[in-house]
C-alpha positions as CSV (number, residue, x, y, z in Angstrom):
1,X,79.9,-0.2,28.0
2,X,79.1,1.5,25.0
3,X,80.5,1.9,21.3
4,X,82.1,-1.2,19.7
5,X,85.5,-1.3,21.3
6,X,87.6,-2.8,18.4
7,X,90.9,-4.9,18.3
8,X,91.7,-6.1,15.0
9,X,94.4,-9.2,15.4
10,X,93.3,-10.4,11.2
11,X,93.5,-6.7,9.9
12,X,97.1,-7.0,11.6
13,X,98.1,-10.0,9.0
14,X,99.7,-9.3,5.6
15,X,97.7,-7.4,3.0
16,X,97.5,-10.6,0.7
17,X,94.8,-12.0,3.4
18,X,92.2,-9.4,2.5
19,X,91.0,-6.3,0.4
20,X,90.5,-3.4,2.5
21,X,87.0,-1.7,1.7
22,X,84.7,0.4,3.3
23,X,80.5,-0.9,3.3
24,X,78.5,0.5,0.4
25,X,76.3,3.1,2.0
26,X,72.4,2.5,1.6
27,X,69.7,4.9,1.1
28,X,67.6,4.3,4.2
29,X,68.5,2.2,6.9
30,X,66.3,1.0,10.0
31,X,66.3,-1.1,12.3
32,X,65.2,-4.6,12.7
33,X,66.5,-6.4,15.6
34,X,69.2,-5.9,17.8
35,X,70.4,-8.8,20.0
36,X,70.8,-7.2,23.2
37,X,72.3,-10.4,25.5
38,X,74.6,-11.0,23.0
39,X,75.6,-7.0,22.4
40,X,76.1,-6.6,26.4
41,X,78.3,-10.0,26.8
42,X,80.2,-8.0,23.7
43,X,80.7,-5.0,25.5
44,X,78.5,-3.1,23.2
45,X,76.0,-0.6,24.5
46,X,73.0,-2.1,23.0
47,X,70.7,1.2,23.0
48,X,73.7,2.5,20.9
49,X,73.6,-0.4,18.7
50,X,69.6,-0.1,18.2
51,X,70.2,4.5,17.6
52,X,70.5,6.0,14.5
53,X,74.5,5.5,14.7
54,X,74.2,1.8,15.5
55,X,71.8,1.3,12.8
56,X,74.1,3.5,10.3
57,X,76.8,1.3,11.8
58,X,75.3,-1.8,10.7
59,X,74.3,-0.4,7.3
60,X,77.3,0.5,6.1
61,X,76.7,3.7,6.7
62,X,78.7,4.9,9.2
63,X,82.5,3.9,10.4
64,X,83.2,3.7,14.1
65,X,86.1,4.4,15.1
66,X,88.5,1.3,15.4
67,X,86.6,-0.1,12.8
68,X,88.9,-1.5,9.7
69,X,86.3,-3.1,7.0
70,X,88.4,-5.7,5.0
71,X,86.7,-8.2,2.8
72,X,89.0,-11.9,3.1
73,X,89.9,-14.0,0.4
74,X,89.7,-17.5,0.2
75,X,89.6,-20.6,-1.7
76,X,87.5,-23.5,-2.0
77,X,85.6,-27.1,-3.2
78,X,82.1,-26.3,-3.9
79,X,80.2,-29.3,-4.4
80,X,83.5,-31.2,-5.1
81,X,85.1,-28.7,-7.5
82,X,87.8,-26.9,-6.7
83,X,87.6,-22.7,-7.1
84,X,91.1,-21.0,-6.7
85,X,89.8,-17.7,-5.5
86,X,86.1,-17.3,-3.6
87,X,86.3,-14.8,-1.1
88,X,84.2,-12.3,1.3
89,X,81.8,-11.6,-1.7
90,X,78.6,-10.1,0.2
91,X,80.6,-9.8,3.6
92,X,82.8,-7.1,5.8
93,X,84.8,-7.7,8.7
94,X,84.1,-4.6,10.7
95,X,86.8,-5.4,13.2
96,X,87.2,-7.6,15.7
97,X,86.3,-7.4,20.1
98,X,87.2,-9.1,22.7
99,X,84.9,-9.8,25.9
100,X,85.6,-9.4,29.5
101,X,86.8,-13.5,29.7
102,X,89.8,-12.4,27.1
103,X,87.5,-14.3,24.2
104,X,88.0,-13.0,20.5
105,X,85.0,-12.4,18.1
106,X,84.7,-10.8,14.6
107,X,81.9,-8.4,13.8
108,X,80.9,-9.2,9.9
109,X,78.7,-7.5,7.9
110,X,76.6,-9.3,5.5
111,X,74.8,-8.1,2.7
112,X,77.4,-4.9,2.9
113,X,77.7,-4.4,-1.0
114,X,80.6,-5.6,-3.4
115,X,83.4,-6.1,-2.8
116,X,86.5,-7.3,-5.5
117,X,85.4,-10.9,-4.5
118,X,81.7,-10.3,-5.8
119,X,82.9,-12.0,-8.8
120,X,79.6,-10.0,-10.9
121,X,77.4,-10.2,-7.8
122,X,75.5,-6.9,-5.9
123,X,77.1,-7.9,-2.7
124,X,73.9,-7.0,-0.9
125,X,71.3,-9.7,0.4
126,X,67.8,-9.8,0.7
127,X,65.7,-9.8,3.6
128,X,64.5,-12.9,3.6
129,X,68.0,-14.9,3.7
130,X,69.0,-12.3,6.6
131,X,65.7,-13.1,8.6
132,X,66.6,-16.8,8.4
133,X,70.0,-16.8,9.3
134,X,69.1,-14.8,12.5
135,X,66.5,-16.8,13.1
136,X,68.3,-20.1,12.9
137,X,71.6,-18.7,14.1
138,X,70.5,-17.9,17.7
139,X,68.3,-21.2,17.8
140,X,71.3,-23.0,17.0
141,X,72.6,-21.9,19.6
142,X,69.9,-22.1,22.1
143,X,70.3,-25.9,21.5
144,X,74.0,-25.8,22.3
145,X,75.6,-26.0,18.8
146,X,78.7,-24.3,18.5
147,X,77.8,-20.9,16.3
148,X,78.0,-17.7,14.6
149,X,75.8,-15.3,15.6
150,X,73.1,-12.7,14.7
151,X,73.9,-9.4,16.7
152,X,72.2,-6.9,14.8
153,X,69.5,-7.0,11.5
154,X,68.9,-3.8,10.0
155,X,66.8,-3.2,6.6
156,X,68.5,-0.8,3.9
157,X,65.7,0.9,2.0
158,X,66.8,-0.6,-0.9
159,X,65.3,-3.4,-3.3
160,X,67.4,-6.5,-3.9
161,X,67.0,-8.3,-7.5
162,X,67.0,-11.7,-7.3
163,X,64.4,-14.0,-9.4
164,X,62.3,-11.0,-8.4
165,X,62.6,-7.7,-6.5
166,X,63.0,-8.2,-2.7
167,X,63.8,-5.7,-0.1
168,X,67.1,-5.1,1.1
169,X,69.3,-6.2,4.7
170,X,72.4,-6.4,6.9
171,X,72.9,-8.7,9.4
172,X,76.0,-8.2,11.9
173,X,77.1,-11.7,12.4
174,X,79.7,-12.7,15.5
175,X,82.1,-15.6,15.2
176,X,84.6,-16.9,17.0
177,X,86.8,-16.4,13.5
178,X,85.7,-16.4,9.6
179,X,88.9,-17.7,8.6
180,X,88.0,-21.3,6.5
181,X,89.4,-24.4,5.1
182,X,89.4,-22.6,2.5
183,X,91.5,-19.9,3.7
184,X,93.8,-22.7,4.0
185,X,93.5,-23.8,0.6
186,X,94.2,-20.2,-1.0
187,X,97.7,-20.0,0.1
188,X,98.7,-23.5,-0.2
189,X,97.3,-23.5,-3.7
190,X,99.5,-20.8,-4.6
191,X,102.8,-21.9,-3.0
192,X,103.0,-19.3,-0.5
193,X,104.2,-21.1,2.4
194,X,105.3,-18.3,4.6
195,X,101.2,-17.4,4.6
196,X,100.6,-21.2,5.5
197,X,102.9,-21.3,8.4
198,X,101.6,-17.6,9.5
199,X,98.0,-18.7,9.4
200,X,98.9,-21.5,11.1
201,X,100.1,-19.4,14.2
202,X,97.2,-16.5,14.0
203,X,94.5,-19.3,14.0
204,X,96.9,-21.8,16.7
205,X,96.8,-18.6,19.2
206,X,93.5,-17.8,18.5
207,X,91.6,-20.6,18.7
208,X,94.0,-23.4,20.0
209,X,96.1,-21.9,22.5
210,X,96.8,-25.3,24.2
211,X,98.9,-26.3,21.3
212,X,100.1,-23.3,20.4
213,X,103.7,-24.0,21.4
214,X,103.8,-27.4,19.7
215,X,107.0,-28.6,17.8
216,X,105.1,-28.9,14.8
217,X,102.2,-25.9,14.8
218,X,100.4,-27.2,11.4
219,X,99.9,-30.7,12.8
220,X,98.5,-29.1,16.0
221,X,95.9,-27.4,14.2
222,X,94.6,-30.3,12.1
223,X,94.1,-32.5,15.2
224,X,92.6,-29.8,16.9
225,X,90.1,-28.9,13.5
226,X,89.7,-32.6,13.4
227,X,88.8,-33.2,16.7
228,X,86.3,-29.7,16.5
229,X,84.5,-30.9,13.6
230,X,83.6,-34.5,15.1
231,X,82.3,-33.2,17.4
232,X,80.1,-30.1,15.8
233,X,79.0,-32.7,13.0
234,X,77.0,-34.8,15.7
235,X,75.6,-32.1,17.4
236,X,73.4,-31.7,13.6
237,X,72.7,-35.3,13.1
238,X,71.3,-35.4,16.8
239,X,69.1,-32.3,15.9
240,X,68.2,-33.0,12.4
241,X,69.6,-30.1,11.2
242,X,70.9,-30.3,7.6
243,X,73.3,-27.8,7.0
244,X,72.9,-27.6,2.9
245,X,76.1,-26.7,1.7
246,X,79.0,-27.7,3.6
247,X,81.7,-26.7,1.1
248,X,85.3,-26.2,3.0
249,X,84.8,-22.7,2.4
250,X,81.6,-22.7,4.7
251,X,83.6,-25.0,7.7
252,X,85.4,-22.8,9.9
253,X,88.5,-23.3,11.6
254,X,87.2,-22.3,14.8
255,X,84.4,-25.3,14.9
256,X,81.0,-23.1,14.4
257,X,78.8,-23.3,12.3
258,X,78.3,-20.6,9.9
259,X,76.0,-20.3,6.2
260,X,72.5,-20.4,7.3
261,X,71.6,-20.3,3.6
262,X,70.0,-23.3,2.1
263,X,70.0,-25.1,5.8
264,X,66.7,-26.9,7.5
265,X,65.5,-29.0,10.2
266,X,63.8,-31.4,9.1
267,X,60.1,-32.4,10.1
268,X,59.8,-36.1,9.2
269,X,62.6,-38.2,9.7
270,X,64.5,-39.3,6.4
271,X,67.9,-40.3,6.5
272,X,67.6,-38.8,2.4
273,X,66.3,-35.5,3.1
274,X,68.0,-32.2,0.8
275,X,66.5,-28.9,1.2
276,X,69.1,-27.0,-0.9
277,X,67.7,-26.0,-3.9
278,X,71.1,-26.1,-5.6
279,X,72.1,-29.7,-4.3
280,X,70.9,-31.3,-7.1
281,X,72.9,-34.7,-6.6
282,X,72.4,-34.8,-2.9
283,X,75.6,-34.1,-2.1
284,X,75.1,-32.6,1.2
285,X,72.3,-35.1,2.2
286,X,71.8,-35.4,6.1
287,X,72.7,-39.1,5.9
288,X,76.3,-37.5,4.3
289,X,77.0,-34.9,6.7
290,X,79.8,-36.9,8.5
291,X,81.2,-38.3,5.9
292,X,81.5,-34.8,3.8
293,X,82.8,-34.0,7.4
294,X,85.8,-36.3,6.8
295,X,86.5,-35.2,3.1
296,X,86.8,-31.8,4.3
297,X,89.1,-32.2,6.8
298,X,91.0,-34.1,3.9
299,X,90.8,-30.9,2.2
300,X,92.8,-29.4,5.0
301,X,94.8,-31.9,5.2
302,X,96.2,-31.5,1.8
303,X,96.7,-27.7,2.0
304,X,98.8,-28.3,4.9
305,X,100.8,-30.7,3.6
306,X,103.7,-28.6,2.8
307,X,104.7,-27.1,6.0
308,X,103.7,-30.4,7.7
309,X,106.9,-31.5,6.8
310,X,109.5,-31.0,3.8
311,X,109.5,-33.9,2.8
312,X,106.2,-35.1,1.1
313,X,106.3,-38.4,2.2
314,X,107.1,-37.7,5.9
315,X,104.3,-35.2,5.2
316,X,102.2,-37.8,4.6
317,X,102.5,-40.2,6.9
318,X,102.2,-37.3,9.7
319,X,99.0,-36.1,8.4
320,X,97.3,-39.5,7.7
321,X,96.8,-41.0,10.7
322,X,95.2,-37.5,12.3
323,X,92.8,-37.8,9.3
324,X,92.2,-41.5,9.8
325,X,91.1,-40.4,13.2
326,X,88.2,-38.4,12.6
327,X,85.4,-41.2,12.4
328,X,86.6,-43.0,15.8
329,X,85.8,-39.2,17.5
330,X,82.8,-38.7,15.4
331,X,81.4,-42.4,16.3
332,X,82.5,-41.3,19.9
333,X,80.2,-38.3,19.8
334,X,77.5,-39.6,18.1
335,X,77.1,-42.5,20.1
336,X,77.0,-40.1,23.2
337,X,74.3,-37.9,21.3
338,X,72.1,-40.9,20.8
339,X,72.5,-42.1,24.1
340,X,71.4,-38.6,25.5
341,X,68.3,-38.8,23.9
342,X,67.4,-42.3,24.3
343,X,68.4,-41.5,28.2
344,X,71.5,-44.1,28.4
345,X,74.1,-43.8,29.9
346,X,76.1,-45.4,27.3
347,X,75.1,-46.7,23.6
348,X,75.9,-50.5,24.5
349,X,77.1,-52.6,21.3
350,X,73.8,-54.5,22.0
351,X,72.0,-51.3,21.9
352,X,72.4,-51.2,18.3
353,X,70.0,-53.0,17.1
354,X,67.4,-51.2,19.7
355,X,68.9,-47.8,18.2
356,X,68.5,-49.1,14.5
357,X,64.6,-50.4,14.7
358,X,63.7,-47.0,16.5
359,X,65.4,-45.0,13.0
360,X,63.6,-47.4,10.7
361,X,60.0,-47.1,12.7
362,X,60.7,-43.2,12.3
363,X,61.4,-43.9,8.5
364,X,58.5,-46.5,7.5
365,X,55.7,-44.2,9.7
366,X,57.5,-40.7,8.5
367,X,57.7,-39.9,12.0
368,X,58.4,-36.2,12.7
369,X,62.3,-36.1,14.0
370,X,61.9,-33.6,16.8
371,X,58.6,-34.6,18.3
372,X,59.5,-38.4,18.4
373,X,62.4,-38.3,20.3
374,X,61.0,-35.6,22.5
375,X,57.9,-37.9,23.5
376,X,60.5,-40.5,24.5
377,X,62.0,-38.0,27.0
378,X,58.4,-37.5,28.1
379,X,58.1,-41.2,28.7
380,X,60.7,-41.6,30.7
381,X,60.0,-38.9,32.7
382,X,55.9,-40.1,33.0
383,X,55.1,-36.5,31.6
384,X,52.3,-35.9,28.9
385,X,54.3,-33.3,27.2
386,X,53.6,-33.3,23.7
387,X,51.5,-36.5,23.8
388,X,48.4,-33.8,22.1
389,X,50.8,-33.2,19.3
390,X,52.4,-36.9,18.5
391,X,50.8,-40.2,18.7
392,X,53.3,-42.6,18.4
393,X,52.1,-45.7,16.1
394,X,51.2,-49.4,17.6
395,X,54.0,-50.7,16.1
396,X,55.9,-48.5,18.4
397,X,54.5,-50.4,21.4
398,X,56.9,-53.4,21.0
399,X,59.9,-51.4,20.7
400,X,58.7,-48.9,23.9
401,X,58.6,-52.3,25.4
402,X,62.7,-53.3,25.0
403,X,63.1,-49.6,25.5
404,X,61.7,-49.4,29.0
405,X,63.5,-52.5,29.4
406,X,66.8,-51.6,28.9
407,X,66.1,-48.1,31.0
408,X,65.2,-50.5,33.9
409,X,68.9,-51.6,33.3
410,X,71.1,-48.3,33.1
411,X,72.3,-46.7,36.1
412,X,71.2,-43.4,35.4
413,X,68.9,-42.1,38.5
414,X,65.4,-40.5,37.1
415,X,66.6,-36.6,38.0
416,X,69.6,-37.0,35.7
417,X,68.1,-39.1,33.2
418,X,65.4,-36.1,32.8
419,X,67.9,-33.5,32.9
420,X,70.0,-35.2,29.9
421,X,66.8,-36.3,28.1
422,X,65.3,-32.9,28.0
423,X,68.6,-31.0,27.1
424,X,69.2,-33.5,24.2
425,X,65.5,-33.4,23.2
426,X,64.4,-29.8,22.2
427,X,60.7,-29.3,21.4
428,X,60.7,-26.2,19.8
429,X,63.1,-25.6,16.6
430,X,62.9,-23.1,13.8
431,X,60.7,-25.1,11.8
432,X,60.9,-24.3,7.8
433,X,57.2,-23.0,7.7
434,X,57.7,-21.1,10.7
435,X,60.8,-19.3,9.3
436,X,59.4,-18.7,5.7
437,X,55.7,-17.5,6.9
438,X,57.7,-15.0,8.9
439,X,60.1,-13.8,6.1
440,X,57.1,-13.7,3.8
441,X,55.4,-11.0,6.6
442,X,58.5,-9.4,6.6
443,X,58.8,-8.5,3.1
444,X,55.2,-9.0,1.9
445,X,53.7,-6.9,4.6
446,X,56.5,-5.6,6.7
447,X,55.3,-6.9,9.4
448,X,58.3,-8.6,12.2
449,X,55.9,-9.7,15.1
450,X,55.9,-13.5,13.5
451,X,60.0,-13.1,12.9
452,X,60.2,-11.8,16.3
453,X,58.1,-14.3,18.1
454,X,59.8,-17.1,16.2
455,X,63.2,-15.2,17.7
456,X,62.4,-15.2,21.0
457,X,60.2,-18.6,21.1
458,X,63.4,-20.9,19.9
459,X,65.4,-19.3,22.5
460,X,64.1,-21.8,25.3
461,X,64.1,-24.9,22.6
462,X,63.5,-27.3,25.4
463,X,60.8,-25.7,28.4
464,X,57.3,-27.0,26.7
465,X,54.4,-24.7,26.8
466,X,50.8,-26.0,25.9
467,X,50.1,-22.2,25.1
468,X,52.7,-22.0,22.4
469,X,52.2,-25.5,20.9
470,X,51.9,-23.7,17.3
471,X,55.6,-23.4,17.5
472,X,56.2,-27.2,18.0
473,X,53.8,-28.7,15.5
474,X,55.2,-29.9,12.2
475,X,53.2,-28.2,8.9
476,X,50.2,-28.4,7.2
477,X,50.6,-30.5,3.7
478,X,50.0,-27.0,2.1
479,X,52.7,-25.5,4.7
480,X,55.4,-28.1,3.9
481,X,58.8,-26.5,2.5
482,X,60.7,-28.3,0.3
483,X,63.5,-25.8,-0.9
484,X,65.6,-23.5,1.0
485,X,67.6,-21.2,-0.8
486,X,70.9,-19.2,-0.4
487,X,69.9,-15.9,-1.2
488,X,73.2,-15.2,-3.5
C-alpha cells in the first residue's frame, strides 16, 4: 500500500470526452480530514494521503505520478431546460484505481479551479459546501445508499467569493464512475454516434458487465440504468432524504448518488418539503423524486435512441417498453422499503390503507420522519429506545393497535423482524442543524471537532446511544434550516 496506484480506462477514450487540465495550485493547503477505511480499501496509504504530498495532492498542488487530470463534458436538463454543454466546471478527474476485488473507482477533485467548462465561474468551492457533502456522503452511505464518496477534505488558504467571502476547499470524491445522463445527452445531441455506441461499451464493461455482450449494447444499458435508478430512488424516500436537484446531469450511470449540494433530510414529515434554495417551483420536491426519476430515464432514453436501432420507429418501440418499466420496479422497491420499516414481511394490498393513515398521522401531527418510524422499530422490539426523545400522539394509539395486529399476523420471527427493523430504521442522520452549526465552526472559528464528531457519529446510523442523544433530536425552532444551498 501506499501512493495512489492509478489506471485510467476514461482518460483512454477519445479527446472529445474531456479537456485535459492540470488543478490550479493554492496558496496554502492543509489538511482536514482524511478518510482512512475508505483510502485503505483503495489501496492508498492513508498516512501518505494525510502528509504534506497527500495534502498537496488533494490541493491541486502536486501531480502523482499516473495521475492524468481531465475535466468531462457533458450535457444536460436543469430544472426542465435543456443546456447543450455543462461539463466538469469546479471538478478534476485525477485518475482512476482499482481495488483488490477488480472494482473501478474515479478520484475527483472538487473545488480544483476552472476549467474551460467554468462557463465564468472560479471553479473553486467553499468550505462549507465541501464539509457537507463529506458529511452527508459517508452517512449516506452508512445507511446503505448507493454513493460517492468523501476520501479526503483539504482547506486551500484561499478565500472563496460567494454572497460573501468564505474560506476555501477540496474534497477528493470516489465513485463508481462520473459519467451522467447527461454524458449521454452531449453526444447524441450533436449526432456523434460513434461516441454513443463507444460510451455505451466503456460504461456496459464498466458497470454492467453481465450484459456486456448483448446483441444490442444500448438497450442493455438502459434496462440496466433503469433498473439502478428504481432502486436508488427508494432507498431516499425510505430515508427522507431529498436530493435537491436531480437534473440528468447529477444521475449517474453507475446508480450512486452524487451532488450533495442543496440536499437534506428532512425533520418533520411533509410529503411537500424543498430545501433547495434554487427550486423555486418545487420541482425536485420529495413527493416528485420518483417521478423526476422516470423523466430522467426518459432523458436517456431519447439520447439513445439512435443507435437503439436505425430505424426510429423500431427505435421506439425497443426503448418504450424498458421505460414503461421503471415504476413497476420502483413500486417493487418501495413497497419492500416500507415493509422493512413497518417490520412486514410483505406490504399486503390490504396494508395500504394501514400504510396511508400512519403518512397522514405523521403529516397532520408534523411528526419527525426519522424518529417516528424508529420508535416503531422500538415497539416491536419492546425497547425504550428513543421513547425520551418522541412521544407519539393519542391519536396514534388506534393505529398502534391495527399495527400490532397485523404484526401478530406476519411470519417474520422477532430476531429477524428486529434485525430488518433496525437496519431500515436509522436513528442518527446528518440532521440540517447539525451539518450547518458544524460548517459555521468550521469557517467562523476554524474549529472541526463538531464536523468531526458529526463524521464519525452518522457512521453507526442505527446503534442508539442515550449519551449521544443530541445527535438524534430534531432542532430547536431557532435551529430549523429551511435552505440548503449549492455552493456554485
Amino acid at each position: 500500500m501506499g501512493p495512489i496506484a492509478f489506471d485510467n480506462s476514461f482518460a483512454r477514450l477519445p479527446a472529445t470526452f474531456y479537456t485535459r487540465q492540470e488543478a490550479t495550485p493554492v496558496e496554502r493547503p492543509s489538511g482536514i480530514r482524511v478518510n482512512r477505511p475508505l483510502a485503505k480499501a483503495l489501496g492508498i496509504d492513508p498516512d501518505w494521503l494525510a502528509s504534506a504530498e497527500g495534502v498537496a495532492t488533494v490541493a491541486g498542488n502536486h501531480l502523482p505520478p499516473g495521475a492524468e487530470p481531465l475535466a468531462a463534458v457533458y450535457a444536460g436538463h436543469q430544472f426542465g431546460s435543456y443546456n447543450p454543454q455543462l461539463g466538469d466546471g469546479r471538478a478534476l478527474l485525477l485518475g482512476e484505481v482499482v481495488d483488490a476485488d477488480g472494482r473501478r473507482f474515479d478520484i475527483q477533485l472538487k473545488g480544483a479551479g476552472p476549467t474551460p467548462y467554468s462557463r465564468g465561474g472560479d471553479g473553486r468551492s467553499p468550505l462549507g459546501p465541501v464539509l457537507r457533502e463529506y458529511i452527508v456522503s459517508e452517512a449516506m452511505h452508512a445507511l446503505g445508499v448507493p454513493t460517492t464518496r468523501a476520501l479526503a477534505a483539504v482547506s486551500t488558504g484561499e478565500p472563496v467569493v460567494r454572497n460573501q467571502f468564505h474560506p476555501g476547499a477540496v474534497l477528493a470524491r470516489v465513485a463508481s464512475s462520473h459519467i451522467r445522463i447527461g454524458t449521454f445527452q452531449f453526444f447524441s445531441a450533436r449526432g456523434d454516434h460513434d461516441a454513443l455506441r463507444l460510451l455505451v461499451h466503456h460504461c456496459l464493461v464498466r458497470h454492467y458487465p453481465q450484459r456486456a455482450d448483448d446483441d444490442n449494447p444500448a438497450l442493455a444499458l438502459l434496462e440496466s440504468v433503469i433498473a439502478a435508478q428504481a432502486a436508488l430512488i427508494p432507498q431516499w424516500q425510505a430515508l427522507g432524504f431529498i436530493h435537491g436537484v436531480m437534473n440528468t446531469d447529477n444521475m449517474l450511470i453507475c446508480g450512486e448518488t452524487i451532488d450533495y449540494g442543496p440536499c437534506a433530510f428532512m425533520d418533520e414529515y411533509d410529503a411537500q418539503k424543498v430545501f433547495s434554495s434554487i427550486d423555486q417551483g418545487g420541482r425536485y420536491a420529495f413527493r416528485n423524486q420518483p417521478s423526476i426519476g422516470h423523466w430522467n430515464l426518459l432523458c436517456l432514453a431519447q439520447a439513445l435512441l439512435p443507435i437503439l436501432d436505425g430505424d426510429e420507429a423500431a427505435a421506439v418501440a425497443l426503448a418504450q417498453p424498458a421505460v414503461d418499466r421503471y415504476p413497476e420496479l420502483f413500486q417493487a422497491a418501495h413497497a419492500q422499503r416500507l415493509a422493512d420499516k413497518f417490520g412486514f414481511t410483505e406490504i399486503l394490498e390490504d396494508d395500504r390503507p394501514l400504510v396511508d393513515a400512519w403518512f397522514q398521522l405523521l403529516t397532520d401531527h408534523a411528526l419527525d420522519f426519522t424518529l417516528a418510524f424508529r420508535r416503531l422499530r422500538d415497539l416491536a422490539a419492546g425497547e425504550d429506545g428513543v421513547a425520551q426523545l418522541l412521544t407519539l400522539p393519542p391519536a396514534a394509539d388506534d393505529w398502534l393497535a391495527r399495527w400490532r395486529e397485523r404484526l401478530a399476523r406476519d411470519y417474520l420471527d422477532a430476531d429477524t423482524r428486529r434485525a430488518r427493523m433496525t437496519r431500515a430504521n436509522p436513528v442518527f442522520i446528518p440532521r440540517n442543524h447539525l451539518v450547518e452549526a458544524a460548517i459555521r465552526a468550521a469557517e467562523d472559528n476554524g474549529d472541526f471537532s463538531p464536523f468531526h464528531a458529526l463524521v464519525e457519529r452518522t457512521a453507526k446510523p442505527f446503534d442508539y446511544d442515550p449519551d449521544d442523544a443530541g445527535f438524534a433530536m430534531p432542532p430547536r425552532p431557532e435551529e430549523v434550516v429551511t435552505k440548503t444551498f449549492c455552493g456554485t
